[in-house]
C-alpha positions in Angstrom: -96.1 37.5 -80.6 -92.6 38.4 -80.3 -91.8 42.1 -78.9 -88.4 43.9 -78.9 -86.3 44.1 -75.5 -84.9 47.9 -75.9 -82.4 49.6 -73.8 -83.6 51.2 -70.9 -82.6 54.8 -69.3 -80.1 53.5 -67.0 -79.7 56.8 -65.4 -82.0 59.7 -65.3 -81.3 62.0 -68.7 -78.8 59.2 -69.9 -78.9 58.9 -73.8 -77.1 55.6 -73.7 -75.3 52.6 -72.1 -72.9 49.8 -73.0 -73.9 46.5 -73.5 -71.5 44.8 -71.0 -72.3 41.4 -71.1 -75.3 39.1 -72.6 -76.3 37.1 -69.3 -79.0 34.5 -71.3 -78.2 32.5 -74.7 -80.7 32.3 -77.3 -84.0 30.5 -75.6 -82.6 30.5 -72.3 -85.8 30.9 -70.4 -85.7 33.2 -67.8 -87.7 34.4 -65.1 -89.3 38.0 -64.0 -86.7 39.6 -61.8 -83.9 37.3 -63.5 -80.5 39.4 -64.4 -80.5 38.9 -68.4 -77.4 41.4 -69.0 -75.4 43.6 -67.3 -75.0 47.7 -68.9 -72.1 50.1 -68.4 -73.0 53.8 -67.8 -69.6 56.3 -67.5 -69.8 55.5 -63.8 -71.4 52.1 -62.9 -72.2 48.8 -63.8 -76.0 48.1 -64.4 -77.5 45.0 -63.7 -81.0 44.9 -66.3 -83.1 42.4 -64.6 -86.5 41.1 -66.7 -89.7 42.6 -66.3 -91.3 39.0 -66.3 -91.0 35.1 -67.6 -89.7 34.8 -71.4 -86.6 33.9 -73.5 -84.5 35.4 -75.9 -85.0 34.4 -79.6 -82.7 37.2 -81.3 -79.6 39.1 -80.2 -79.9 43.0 -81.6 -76.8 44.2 -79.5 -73.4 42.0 -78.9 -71.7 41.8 -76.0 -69.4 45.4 -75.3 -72.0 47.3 -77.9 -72.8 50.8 -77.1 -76.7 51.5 -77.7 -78.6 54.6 -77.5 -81.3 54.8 -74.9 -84.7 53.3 -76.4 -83.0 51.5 -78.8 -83.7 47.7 -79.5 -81.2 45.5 -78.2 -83.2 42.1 -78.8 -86.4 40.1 -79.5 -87.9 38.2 -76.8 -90.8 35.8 -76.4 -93.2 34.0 -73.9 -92.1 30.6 -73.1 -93.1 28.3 -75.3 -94.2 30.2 -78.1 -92.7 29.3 -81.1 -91.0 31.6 -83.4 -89.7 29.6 -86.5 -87.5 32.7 -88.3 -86.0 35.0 -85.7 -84.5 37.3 -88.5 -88.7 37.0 -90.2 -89.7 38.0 -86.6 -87.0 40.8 -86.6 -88.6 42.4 -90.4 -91.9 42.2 -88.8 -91.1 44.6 -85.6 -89.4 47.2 -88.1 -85.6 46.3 -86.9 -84.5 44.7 -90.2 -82.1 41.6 -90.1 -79.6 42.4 -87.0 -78.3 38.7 -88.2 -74.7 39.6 -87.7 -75.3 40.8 -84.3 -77.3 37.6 -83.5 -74.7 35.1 -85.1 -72.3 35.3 -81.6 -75.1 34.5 -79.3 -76.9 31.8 -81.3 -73.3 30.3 -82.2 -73.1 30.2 -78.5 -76.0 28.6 -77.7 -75.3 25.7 -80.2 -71.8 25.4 -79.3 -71.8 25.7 -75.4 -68.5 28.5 -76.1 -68.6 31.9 -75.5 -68.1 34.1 -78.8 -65.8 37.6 -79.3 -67.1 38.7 -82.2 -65.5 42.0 -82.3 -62.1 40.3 -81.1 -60.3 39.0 -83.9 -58.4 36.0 -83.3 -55.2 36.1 -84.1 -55.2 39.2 -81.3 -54.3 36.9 -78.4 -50.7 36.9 -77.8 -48.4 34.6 -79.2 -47.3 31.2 -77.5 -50.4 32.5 -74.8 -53.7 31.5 -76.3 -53.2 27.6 -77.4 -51.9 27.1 -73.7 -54.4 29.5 -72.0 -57.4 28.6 -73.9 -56.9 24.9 -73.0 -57.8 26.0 -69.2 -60.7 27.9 -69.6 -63.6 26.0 -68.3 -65.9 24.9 -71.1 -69.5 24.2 -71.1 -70.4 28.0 -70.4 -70.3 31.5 -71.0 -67.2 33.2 -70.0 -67.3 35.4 -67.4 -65.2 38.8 -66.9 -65.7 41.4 -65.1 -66.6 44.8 -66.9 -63.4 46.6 -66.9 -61.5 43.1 -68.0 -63.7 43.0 -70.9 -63.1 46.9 -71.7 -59.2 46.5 -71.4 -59.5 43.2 -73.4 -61.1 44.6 -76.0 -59.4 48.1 -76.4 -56.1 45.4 -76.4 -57.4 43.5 -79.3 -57.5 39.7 -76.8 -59.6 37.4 -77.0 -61.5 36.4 -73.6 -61.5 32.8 -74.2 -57.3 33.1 -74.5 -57.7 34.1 -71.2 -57.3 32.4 -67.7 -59.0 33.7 -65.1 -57.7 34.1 -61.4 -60.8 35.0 -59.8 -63.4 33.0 -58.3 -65.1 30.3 -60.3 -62.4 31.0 -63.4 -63.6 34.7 -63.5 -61.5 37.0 -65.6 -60.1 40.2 -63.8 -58.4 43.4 -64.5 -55.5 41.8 -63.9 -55.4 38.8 -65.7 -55.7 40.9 -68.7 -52.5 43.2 -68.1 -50.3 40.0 -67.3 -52.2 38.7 -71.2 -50.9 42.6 -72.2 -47.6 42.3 -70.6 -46.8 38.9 -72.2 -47.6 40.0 -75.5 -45.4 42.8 -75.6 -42.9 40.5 -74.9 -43.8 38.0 -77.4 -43.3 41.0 -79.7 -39.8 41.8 -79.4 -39.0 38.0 -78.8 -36.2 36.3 -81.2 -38.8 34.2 -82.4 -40.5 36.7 -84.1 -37.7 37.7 -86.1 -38.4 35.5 -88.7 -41.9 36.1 -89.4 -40.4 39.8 -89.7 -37.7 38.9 -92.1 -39.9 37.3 -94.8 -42.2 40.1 -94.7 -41.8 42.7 -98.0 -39.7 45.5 -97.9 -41.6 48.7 -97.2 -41.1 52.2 -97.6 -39.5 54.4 -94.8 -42.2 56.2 -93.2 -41.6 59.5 -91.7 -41.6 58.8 -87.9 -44.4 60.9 -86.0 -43.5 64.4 -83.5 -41.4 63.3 -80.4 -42.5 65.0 -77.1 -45.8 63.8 -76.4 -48.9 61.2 -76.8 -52.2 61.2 -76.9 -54.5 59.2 -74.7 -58.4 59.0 -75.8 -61.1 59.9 -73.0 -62.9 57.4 -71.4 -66.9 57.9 -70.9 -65.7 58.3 -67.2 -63.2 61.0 -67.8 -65.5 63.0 -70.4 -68.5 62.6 -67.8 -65.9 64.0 -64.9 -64.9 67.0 -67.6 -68.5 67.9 -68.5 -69.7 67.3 -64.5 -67.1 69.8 -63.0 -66.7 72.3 -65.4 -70.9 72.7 -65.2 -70.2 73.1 -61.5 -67.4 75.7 -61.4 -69.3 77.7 -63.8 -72.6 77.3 -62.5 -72.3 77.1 -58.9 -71.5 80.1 -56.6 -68.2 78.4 -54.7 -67.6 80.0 -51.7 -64.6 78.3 -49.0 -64.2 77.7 -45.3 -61.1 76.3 -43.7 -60.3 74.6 -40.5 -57.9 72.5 -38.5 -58.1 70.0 -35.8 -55.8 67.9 -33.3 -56.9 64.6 -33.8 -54.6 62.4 -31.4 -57.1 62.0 -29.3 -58.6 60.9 -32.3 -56.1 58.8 -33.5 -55.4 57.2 -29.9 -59.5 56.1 -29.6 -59.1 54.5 -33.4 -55.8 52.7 -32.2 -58.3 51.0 -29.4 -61.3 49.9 -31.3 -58.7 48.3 -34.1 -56.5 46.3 -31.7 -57.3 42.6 -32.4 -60.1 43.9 -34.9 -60.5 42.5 -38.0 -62.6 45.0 -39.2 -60.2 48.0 -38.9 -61.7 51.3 -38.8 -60.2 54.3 -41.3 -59.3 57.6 -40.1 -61.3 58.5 -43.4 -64.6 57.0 -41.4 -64.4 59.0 -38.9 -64.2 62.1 -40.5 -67.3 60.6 -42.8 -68.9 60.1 -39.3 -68.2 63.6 -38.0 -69.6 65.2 -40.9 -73.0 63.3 -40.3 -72.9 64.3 -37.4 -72.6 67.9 -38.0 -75.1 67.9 -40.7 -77.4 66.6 -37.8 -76.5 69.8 -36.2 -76.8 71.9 -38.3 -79.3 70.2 -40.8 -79.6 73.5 -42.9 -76.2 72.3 -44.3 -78.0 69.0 -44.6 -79.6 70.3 -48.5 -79.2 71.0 -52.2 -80.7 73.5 -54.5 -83.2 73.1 -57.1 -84.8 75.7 -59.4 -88.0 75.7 -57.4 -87.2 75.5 -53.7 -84.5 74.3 -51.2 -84.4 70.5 -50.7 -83.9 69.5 -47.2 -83.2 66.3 -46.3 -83.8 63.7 -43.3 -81.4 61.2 -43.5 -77.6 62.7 -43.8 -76.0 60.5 -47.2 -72.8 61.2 -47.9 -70.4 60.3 -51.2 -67.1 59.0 -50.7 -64.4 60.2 -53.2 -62.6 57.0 -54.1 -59.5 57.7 -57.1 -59.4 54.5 -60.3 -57.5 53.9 -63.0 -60.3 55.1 -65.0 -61.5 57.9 -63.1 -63.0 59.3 -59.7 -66.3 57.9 -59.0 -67.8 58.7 -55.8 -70.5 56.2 -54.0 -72.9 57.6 -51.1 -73.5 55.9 -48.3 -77.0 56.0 -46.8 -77.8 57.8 -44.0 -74.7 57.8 -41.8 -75.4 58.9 -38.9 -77.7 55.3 -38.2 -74.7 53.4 -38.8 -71.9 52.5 -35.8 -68.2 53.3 -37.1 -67.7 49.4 -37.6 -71.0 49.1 -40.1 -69.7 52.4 -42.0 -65.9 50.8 -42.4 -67.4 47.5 -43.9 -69.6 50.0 -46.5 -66.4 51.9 -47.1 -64.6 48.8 -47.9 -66.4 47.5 -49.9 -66.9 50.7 -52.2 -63.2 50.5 -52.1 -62.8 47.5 -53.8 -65.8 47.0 -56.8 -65.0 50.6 -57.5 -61.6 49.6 -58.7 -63.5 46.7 -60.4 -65.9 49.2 -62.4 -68.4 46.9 -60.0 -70.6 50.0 -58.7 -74.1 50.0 -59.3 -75.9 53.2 -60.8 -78.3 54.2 -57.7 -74.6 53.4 -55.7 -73.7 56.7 -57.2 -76.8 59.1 -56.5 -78.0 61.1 -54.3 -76.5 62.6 -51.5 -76.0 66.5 -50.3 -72.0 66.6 -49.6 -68.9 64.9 -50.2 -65.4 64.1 -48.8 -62.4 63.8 -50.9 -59.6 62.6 -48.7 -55.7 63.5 -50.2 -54.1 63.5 -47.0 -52.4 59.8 -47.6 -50.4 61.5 -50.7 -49.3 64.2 -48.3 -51.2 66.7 -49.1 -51.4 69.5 -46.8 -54.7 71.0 -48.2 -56.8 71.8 -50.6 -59.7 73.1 -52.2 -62.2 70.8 -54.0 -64.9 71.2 -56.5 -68.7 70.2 -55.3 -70.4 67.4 -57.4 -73.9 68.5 -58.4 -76.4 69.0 -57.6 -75.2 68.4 -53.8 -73.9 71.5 -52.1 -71.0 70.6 -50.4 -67.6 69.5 -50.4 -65.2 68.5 -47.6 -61.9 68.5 -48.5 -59.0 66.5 -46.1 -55.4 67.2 -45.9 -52.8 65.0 -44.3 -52.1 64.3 -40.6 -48.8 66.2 -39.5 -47.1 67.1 -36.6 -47.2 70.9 -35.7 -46.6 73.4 -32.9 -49.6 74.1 -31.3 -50.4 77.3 -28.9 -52.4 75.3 -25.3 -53.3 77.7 -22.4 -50.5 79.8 -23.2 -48.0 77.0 -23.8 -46.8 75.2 -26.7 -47.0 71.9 -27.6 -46.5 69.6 -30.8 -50.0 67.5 -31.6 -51.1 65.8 -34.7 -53.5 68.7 -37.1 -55.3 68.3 -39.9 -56.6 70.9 -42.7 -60.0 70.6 -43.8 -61.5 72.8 -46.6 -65.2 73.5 -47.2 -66.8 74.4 -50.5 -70.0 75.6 -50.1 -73.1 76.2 -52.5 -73.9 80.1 -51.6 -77.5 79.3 -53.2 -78.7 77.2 -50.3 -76.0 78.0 -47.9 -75.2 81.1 -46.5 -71.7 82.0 -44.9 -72.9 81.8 -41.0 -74.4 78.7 -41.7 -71.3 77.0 -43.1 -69.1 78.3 -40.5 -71.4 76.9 -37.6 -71.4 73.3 -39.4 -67.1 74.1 -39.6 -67.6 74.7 -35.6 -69.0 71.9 -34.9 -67.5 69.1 -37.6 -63.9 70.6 -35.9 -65.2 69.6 -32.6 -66.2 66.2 -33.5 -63.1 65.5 -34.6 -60.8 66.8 -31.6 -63.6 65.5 -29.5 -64.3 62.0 -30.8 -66.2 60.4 -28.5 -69.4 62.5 -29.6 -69.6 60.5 -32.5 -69.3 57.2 -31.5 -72.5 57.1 -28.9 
């Protein structure tokens, strides 16, 4: 007997996800464990892998669909059973006839060619799609990656008038903007001027207010909006400020990077040193729930990393187990799929603190806002050169500002400024974190 496939809870208390991309055609079989589509939440991409062996006989959800959580998003089957009408079989489980919705997979499995069907096709750019289209790789679904799809779609292009430069013909973010770029081009091209000529005379329309624009929210933005304001209003921010001379710092990383491959971030040792003084001072190391204090063994820490779309900010797992060479691969890597939208959900939980680094804009300091539920915040300033005051001397040595915002619910002031004590000297005293 058929049974419906329905959206799962991606992330606890979401209400829904994005249908990213279908990753089975219609009676594909698959097995337990098998990726069979990939969900967007507002912060991460979702890979939904299949509770056990079956196939797809009916799409209820197309590809770049949002769908509440619970909702049905297909009908699947056990190998080899045979369902004759998939739309019947669809009546029968109380979900009506989702035929349109269906019509773009099955077309897909009878044609070997990947379908848009919320694209319309004469969106691709002019003079781009015929010559484009003719070097996509047939035989296969085409594959993008989530934030290509997004932009092609908000842009009204067609994926399969698309080229793409990553590996195995994958479509990225920026095979879409040069498809954006050209089209704009095409637009105001002589060539179009024709076409334009024949069209009817219209009446003027009155042009709209000069001075500004209006750009729509993203899920990521709203999400950041709803996440920050519940914070400052809910959480009892309290701040703690420090500075540290860090050429000694500075000199040590210059070491361990020459001839290294694997280069080593000032940001990773200040991700380091605060491990290591939450391992000092582990009743820093905690967040606060309605029933008790949590406290924590390992020290996991989320890494503020700015997008296009958005800050998102992956945690990496207990820090202080890793060497500074492991934790700069991690870092990396974050780095890179977050300006892909290629984070994974439980990338993007947990944690008890944070560190959002500005100091490569210049900034000299500031004050951040903690991400719920954990309890702190460290925020970094830029490197600088400043007069500093040495056994009655002076001398110029490279500082940094850091900021702490604390949770006063778990946290008390003495607390926090003993963790500030002892993060500061890890940092001017480097070699205590790299044992």
């Amino acid at each position: 007997m058929p049974e419906l496939l329905r959206m799962p809870e991606v992330a606890t208390g979401s209400t829904s996800a994005i249908l990213s991309a279908w990753q089975v055609g219609i009676d594909q079989q698959y097995a337990g464990g098998d990726v069979i589509a990939v969900l967007e939440t507002d912060k991460a991409v979702v890979d939904m892998e299949a509770e056990g062996d079956g196939r797809i006989v009916h799409f209820l959800a197309s590809d770049g669909q949002e769908v509440a959580t619970g909702d049905p998003i297909a009908i699947w089957a056990a190998i080899g059973e045979e369902v004759a009408d998939p739309a019947a079989a669809a009546q029968a489980l109380g979900v009506g006839d989702a035929g349109e919705a269906s019509k773009p997979a099955e077309a897909e499995a009878a044609t070997g060619e990947k379908a848009e069907p919320s694209q319309p096709a004469e969106a691709a750019p002019a003079g781009q799609a015929t010559a484009q289209a003719t070097e996509q790789p047939t035989g296969g679904r085409i594959f993008a990656s989530p934030i290509a799809r997004r932009m092609a779609r908000e842009a009204g292009i067609g994926l399969e008038a698309l080229v793409g430069s990553g590996p195995g013909g994958r479509i990225r973010r920026r095979d879409v903007e040069a498809a954006i770029a050209s089209g704009a081009a095409s637009a105001t091209s002589p060539a179009a001027a024709p076409a334009a000529s024949q069209a009817p005379a219209s009446p003027p329309v009155a042009a709209p207010a000069a001075g500004y624009r209006e750009i729509p929210h993203t899920r990521l933005r709203k999400a950041i909006a709803s996440r920050l304001t519940e914070s400052k209003s809910t959480v009892p921010h309290f701040y703690l400020r420090g500075t540290a001379v860090v050429d000694d710092l500075l000199a040590m990383r210059a070491q361990m990077n020459d001839g290294e491959e694997n280069r080593v971030s000032v940001n990773d040792f200040i991700i380091k040193a605060v491990a290591y003084a939450h391992g000092k001072v582990p009743e820093a190391n905690v967040i606060w729930t309605e029933d008790a204090v949590r406290a924590f063994d390992t020290v996991d820490i989320s890494v503020a990393i700015a997008t296009e779309t958005g800050l998102v900010t992956p945690v990496v797992r207990d820090v202080g187990s890793l060497s500074l060479g492991q934790l700069a691969l991690i870092t990396k890597d974050f780095a890179v799929r977050a300006k892909d939208g290629g984070l994974r959900q439980n990338e993007l939980e947990g944690g008890t603190t944070s560190v959002s680094n500005l100091g490569m804009f210049g900034t000299e300091g500031f004050d951040a806002i903690i991400n719920p539920p954990q309890s702190t915040i460290l925020a970094v300033g830029a490197a600088q050169q400043q007069p500093v005051a040495r056994d009655g001397n002076v001398e110029i040595a490279t500082t940094v500002q850091f900021s702490l915002s604390v949770d006063h619910r778990p946290i008390d002031g003495a607390t926090a400024a003993r963790w500030m004590q002892v993060f500061i000297d890890a940092m001017e005293n480097p070699a205590r974190i790299v044992r």
